[in-house]
N, C-alpha and C positions, 0 to 999 in steps of 0.2 A: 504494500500500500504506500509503503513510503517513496520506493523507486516510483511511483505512478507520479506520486507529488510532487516530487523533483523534476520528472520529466516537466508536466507541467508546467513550474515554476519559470525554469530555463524556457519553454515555447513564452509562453506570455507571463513575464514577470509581475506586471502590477495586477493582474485578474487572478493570476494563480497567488500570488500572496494575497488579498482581498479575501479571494474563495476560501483559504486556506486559515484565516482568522476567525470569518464568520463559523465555518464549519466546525472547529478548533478549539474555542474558545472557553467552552466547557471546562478540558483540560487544563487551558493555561490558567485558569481563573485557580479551578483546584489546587494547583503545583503552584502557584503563587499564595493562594493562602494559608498552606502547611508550612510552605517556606517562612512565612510572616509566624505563625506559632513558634515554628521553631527559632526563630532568633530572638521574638518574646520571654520563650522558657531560656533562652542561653541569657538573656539582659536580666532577666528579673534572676536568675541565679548569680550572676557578675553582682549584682546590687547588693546582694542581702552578704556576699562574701566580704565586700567591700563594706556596709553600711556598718558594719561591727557585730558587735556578738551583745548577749542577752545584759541586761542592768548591773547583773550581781559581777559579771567579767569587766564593766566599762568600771564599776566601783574598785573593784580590786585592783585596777590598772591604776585610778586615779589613786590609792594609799600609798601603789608604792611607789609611783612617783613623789606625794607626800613624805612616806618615810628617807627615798632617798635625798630628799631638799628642792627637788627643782620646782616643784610647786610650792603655795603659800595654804596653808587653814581656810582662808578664806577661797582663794582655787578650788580648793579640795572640796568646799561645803556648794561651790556651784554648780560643778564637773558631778559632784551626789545626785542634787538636787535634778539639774535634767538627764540624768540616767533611771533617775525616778520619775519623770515627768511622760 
């Protein structure tokens, strides 16, 4: 089927492409929209790797930057605070 469509194409390029969209189109729509899922599921997994990890992880990351000096008390109690938020 496909050699028929390629002959085609090559005899009358703009009618046999034309033809070949209308006809077609079903498919590409399909493979276009799975395509779109799947770069969704790959983005929103990139996201959630990157957005951090759960309150009690972002809280424990903020003490020990507390215990080791680079942050201040008052850092420490806001870096809490929107890990709880």
């Amino acid at each position: 089927m496909k050699a028929v469509w390629i002959v085609f194409v090559i005899l009358l390029p703009y009618l046999g492409v034309l033809i070949y969209l209308i006809a077609e189109h079903d498919g590409m729509a399909d493979r276009n929209e799975a395509q779109m899922s799947q770069l969704k599921s790959q983005q929103d997994a990139y996201i959630k790797s990157v957005a951090g990890s759960s309150p009690a992880d972002q809280i424990a990351q903020a003490k020990s930057l507390l215990d080791s000096g680079a942050i201040t008390q008052a850092e420490f109690d806001a870096m809490k605070a929107k890990a709880l938020a």
